[in-house]
N, C-alpha and C positions, 0 to 999 in steps of 0.2 A: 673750076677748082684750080687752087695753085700749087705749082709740086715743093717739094718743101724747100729746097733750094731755093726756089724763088722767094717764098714767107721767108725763110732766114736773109736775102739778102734786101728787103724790105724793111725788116725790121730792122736789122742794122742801119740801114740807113736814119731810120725813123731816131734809132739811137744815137747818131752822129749829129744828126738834125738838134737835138734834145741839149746835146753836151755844148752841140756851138754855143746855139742860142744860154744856156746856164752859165756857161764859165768862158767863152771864149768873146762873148759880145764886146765892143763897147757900150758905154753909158753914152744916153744921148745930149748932145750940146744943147744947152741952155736958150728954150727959144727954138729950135728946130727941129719942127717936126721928123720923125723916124718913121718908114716904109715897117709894118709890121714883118716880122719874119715866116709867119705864118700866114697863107690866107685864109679867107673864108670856106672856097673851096678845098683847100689843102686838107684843111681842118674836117671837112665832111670825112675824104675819102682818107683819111686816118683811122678816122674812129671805124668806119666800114669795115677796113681792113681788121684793126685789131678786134672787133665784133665778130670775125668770121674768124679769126686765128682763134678765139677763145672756144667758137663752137666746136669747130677741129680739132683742138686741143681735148676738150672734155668726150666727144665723139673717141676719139684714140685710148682715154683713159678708161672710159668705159669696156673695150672690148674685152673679152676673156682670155686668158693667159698672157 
């Protein structure tokens, strides 16, 4: 399990990650190929992550008071 600090400073990253790649890339030159910015594995333990954030998330919402 992760302490929340950690989940928040994951996710921000995830969110940093998010904004390069949206608004901060260049367009790729005509003709040459571009390294994805994301990998394959990157891509897994993303979704992992944000899978287990949502369980914890709704685990916390659940509890009473």
């Amino acid at each position: 399990m992760m302490e929340p600090s950690g989940a928040r400073n994951e996710l921000n990253k995830l969110a940093k990650k998010r904004g390069d790649i949206a608004y901060r890339s260049g367009r790729p030159a005509n003709g040459v190929p571009a390294k994805h910015a994301v990998s394959r594995e990157d891509l897994r333990r993303h979704i992992h992550f944000i899978r287990k954030l949502v369980v914890a998330t709704d685990a916390a919402l659940a509890e009473p008071g």
